[in-house]
N, C-alpha and C positions, 0 to 999 in steps of 0.2 A: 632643453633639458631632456636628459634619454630617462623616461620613465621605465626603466628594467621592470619586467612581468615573472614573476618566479614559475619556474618551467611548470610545478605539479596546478598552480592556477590556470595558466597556457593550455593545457591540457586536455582542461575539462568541456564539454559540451554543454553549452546550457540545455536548460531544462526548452523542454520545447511542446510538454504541457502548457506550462507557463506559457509561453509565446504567444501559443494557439490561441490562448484565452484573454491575454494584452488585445490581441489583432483584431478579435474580434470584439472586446470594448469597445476597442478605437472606434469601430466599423459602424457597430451601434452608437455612438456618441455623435458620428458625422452623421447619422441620419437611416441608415440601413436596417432593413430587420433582417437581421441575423437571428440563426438558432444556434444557440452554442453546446456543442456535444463533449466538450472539451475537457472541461474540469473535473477531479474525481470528489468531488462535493456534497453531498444530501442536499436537499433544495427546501427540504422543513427546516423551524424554525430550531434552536436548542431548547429543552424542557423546560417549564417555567420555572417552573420546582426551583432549577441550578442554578439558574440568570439569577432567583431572587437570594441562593446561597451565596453567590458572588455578591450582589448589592450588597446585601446583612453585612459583610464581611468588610466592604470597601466602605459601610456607613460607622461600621466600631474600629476603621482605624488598622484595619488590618492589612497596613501596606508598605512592612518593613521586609529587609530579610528574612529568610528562612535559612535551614540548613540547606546547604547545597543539592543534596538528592530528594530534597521533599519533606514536609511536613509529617510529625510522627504518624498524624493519624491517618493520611491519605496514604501513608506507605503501609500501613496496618488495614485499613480497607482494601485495597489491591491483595493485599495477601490471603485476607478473607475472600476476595472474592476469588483469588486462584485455588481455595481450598474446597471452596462450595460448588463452583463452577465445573471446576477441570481436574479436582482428586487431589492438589498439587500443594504440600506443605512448604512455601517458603518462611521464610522468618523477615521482618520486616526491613532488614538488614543487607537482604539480598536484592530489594526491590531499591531501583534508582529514579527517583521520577524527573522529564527533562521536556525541555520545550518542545513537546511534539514527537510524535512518530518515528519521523526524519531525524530528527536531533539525537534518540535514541540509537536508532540504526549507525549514524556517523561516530558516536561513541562506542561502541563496541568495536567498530574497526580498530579505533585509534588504538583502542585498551588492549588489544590483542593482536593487531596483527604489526610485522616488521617487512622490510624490502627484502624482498625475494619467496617471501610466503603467496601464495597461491588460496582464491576465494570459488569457490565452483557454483555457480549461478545459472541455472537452467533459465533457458530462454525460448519464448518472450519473458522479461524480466522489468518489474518498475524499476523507471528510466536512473533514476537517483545511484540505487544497487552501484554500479558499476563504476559512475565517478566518487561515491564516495571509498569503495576500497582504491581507488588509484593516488586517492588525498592521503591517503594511510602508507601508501609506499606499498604494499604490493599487489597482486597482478588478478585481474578479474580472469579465471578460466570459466568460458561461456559455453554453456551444452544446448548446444538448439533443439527444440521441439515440435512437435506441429498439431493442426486440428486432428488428425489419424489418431491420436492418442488422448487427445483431450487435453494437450499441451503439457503433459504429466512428464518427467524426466523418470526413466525404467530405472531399478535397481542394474542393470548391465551397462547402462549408460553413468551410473554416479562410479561404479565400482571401475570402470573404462577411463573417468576423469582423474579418480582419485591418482595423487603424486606422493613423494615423500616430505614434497614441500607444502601439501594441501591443509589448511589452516583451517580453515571453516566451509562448510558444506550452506547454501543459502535456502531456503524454505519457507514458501508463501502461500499460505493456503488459509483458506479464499484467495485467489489470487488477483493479483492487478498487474497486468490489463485481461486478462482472459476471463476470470469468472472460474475458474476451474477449481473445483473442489478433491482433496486426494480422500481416498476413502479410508480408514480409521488401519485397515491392513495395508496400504499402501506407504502411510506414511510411517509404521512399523517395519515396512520389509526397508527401507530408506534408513530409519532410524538405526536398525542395527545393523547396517554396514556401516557408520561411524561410528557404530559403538567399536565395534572389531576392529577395524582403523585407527581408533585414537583420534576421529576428528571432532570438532566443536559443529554444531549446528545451531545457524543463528535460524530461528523461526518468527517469521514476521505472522501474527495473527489477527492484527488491526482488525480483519474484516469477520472477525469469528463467529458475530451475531449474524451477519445479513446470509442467510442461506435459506433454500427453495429445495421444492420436489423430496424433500426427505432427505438432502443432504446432512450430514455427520460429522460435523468438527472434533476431533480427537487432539491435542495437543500433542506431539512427540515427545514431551517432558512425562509423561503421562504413564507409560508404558514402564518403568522400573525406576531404581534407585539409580543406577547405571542412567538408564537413555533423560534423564532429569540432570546427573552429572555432566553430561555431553550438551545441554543444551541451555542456550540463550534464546529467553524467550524475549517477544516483541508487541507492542500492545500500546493501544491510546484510546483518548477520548472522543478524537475526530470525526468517526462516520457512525458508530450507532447512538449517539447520542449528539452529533451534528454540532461538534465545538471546534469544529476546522481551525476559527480564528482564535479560538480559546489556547494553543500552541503548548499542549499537554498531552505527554506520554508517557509511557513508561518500560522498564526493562526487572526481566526478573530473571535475577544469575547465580551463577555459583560465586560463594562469597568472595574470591580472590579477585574474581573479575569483578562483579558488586563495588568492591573496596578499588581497584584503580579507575573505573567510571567516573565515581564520586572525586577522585582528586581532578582526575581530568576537565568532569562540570567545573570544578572546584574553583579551578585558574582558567575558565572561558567563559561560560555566561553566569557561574553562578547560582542561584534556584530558580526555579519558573514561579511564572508572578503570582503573588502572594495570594490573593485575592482568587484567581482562576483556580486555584487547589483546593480552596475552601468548596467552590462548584465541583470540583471533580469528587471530592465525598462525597457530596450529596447524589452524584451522579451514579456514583457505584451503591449507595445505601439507600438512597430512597427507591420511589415507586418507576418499575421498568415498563407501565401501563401503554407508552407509546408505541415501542416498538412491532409488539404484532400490527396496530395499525399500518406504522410503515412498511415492514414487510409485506403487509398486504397491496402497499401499493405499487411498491419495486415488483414486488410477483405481475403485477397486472398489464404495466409496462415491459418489461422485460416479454411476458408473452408475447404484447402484437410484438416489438419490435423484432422478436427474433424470427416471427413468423413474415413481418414484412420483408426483412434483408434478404431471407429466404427465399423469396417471390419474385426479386429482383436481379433479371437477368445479367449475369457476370459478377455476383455476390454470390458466397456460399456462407454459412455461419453456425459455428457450434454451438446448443445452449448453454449459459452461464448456467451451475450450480449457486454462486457465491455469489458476493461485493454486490455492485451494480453497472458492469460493464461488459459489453458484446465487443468481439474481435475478429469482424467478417476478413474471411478470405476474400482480396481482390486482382488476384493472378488473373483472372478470365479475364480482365478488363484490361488488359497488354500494358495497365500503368504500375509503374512503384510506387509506395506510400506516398511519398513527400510532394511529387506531381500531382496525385490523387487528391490528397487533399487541398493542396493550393488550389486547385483548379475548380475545385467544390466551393472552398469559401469565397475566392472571384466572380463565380458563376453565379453558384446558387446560394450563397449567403450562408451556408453550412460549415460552423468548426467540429471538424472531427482531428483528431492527432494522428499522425504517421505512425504507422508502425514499428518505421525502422527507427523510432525512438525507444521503443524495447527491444530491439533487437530480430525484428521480422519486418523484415520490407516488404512482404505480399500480403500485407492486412490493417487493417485501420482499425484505431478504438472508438468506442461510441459509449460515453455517459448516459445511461440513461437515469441519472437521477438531477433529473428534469421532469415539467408536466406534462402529464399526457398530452392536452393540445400542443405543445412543442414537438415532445416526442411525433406526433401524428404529422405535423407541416413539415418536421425536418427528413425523417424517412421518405416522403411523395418530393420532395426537392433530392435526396438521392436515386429514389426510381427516375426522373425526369433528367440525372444528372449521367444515370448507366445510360437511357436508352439514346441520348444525345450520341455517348461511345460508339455504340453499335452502330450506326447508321454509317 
């Protein structure tokens, strides 16, 4: 039997997030201590508060359909909280809510983009970006960055990318995998060169809460009636309130787009599960008392680590603003990502991800939303893994 592979599946690269973090299961499962740097996960638990919103919910029964973009009132809660939070009056009509982050992100492509349109995605870029506009039929144009700038994409580089075929401009701040936060006029000087353009800006802001040192989340929708018209916002439940497996997100559009979203969910998966929405109300409207805890622990991690990489001959590393991930430069060390890190996890039990799985093959990403005793044993297993290099 010739199992034909349809070419846009062919394609695609798997995730190699993923991989890293199968490999090193495995690794651990036969016996190994592995530290895994791997995943971009929170390592607390979900809020009790939610878990027991979700039980309440799965004990009355609440386990039928929904309408496809989400429950009235968790799309009314998101909207509240875009009004309170971020200045931003959507109407509950424009917010979509969809299995995740990811799931979000892959709808907007679908809904908007055609083959031969053009997606400009500064890089380093999460790994996802890129095959999911290529599943959409058109073409990721990628703008490389570096630590020099804080892996920030300039306005002379977006306005250098822009085509006449440029569909959507891409925008992630807090970023992953770098940590890089843009500053409230940076993401403004960006914003209104797609407004001047005519281009859509999809803005991934998943990671909005987790920020350090006085960092400043501004939304690009933020800024006018205009740069709110221009943009597709991006948003989930996953990392500041640690519902990874909870597979709830959401998307807040301008209604045309809102409206083919929904058809889109409509004839693929459907609504996100029943039950998990009832949690993500509670998540958005009850008590947000965890999070400066956590942050204060991401802060304290994040110090040594970025201070240890730094110490570490043939390591360089810029501090994260955002999220909870470091993206050391490892040029000094004469290896590419992918050697680099295989050679870590063989050696010294260490999963860290390749770089050039965003799109930068001279750097590694490092989770550190992990314990600090992991964080501490896996850092001194990469000192011990550079200064082998060097010899």
């Amino acid at each position: 039997m010739n199992y034909k592979i349809s070419q846009r599946a062919a394609s695609l690269t798997p995730s190699l997030t993923l991989a890293i973090d199968s490999k090193a299961k495995q690794m651990k499962a036969e016996g190994h201590d592995v530290v895994g740097f791997g995943v971009g996960e929170p390592d607390f638990d979900t809020p009790q508060h939610i878990k027991d919103a979700a039980a309440k919910a799965l004990a009355a029964g609440f386990t039928k359909y929904t309408p496809a973009a989400g429950i009235p009132e968790l799309r009314q809660a998101i909207a509240d909280k875009h009004q309170r939070e971020n200045g931003l009056s959507y109407k509950p009509s424009q917010i979509i809510v969809s299995c995740g982050g990811k799931h979000s992100c892959y709808n907007v492509f679908m809904a908007t983009c055609e083959v031969g349109d053009e997606v400009v995605i500064p890089a380093p870029y999460w790994l996802s970006y890129p095959e999911m506009v290529k599943l959409a039929g058109a073409t990721p144009m990628i703008v490389e960055t570096t630590d020099q700038t804080e892996f920030k994409i300039t306005p002379a580089q977006l306005r250098a990318a822009l085509t006449p075929r440029t569909r959507i401009f891409l925008l992630n701040s807090p970023s992953n995998p770098t940590g890089s936060v843009y500053t409230p006029e940076e993401i403004k000087a960006l914003g209104d060169i797609c407004v001047e353009k005519g281009v859509l800006i999809m803005s991934d802001e998943i990671y909005e809460h987790l920020l350090y040192d006085g960092a400043v989340h501004q939304s690009v929708a933020s800024f006018s009636q205009k740069h709110c018209e221009h943009t597709i916002l991006i948003h989930g439940f996953a990392k500041a309130w640690s519902m990874t497996g909870w597979r709830l997100g959401w998307t807040a559009a301008p209604e045309p787009i809102a409206r083919a979203m929904d058809a889109i969910q409509s004839h693929s998966t459907s609504n996100p599960t029943s039950f998990a929405q009832k949690g993500g109300v509670v998540a958005l409207t009850g008590p947000q008392d965890h999070l400066p805890q956590w942050l204060a622990e991401f802060n304290r991690r994040r110090t040594y680590a970025h201070q240890k990489l730094n110490s570490i001959s043939g390591l360089s590393c810029v501090n994260a603003k955002g999220a909870f991930y470091l993206f050391p430069n490892i040029s000094r060390t004469g290896l590419k990502s992918t050697e680099f890190c295989a050679r870590l996890l063989e050696t010294e039990r260490v999963a860290a991800v390749p770089g050039i799985a965003f799109g930068a093959d001279d750097y590694i990403r490092i989770s550190y939303a992990t314990s600090m005793a992991n964080l501490e044993k896996g850092c001194e297993r990469i000192e011990k893994f550079c200064q082998r290099l060097g010899q």
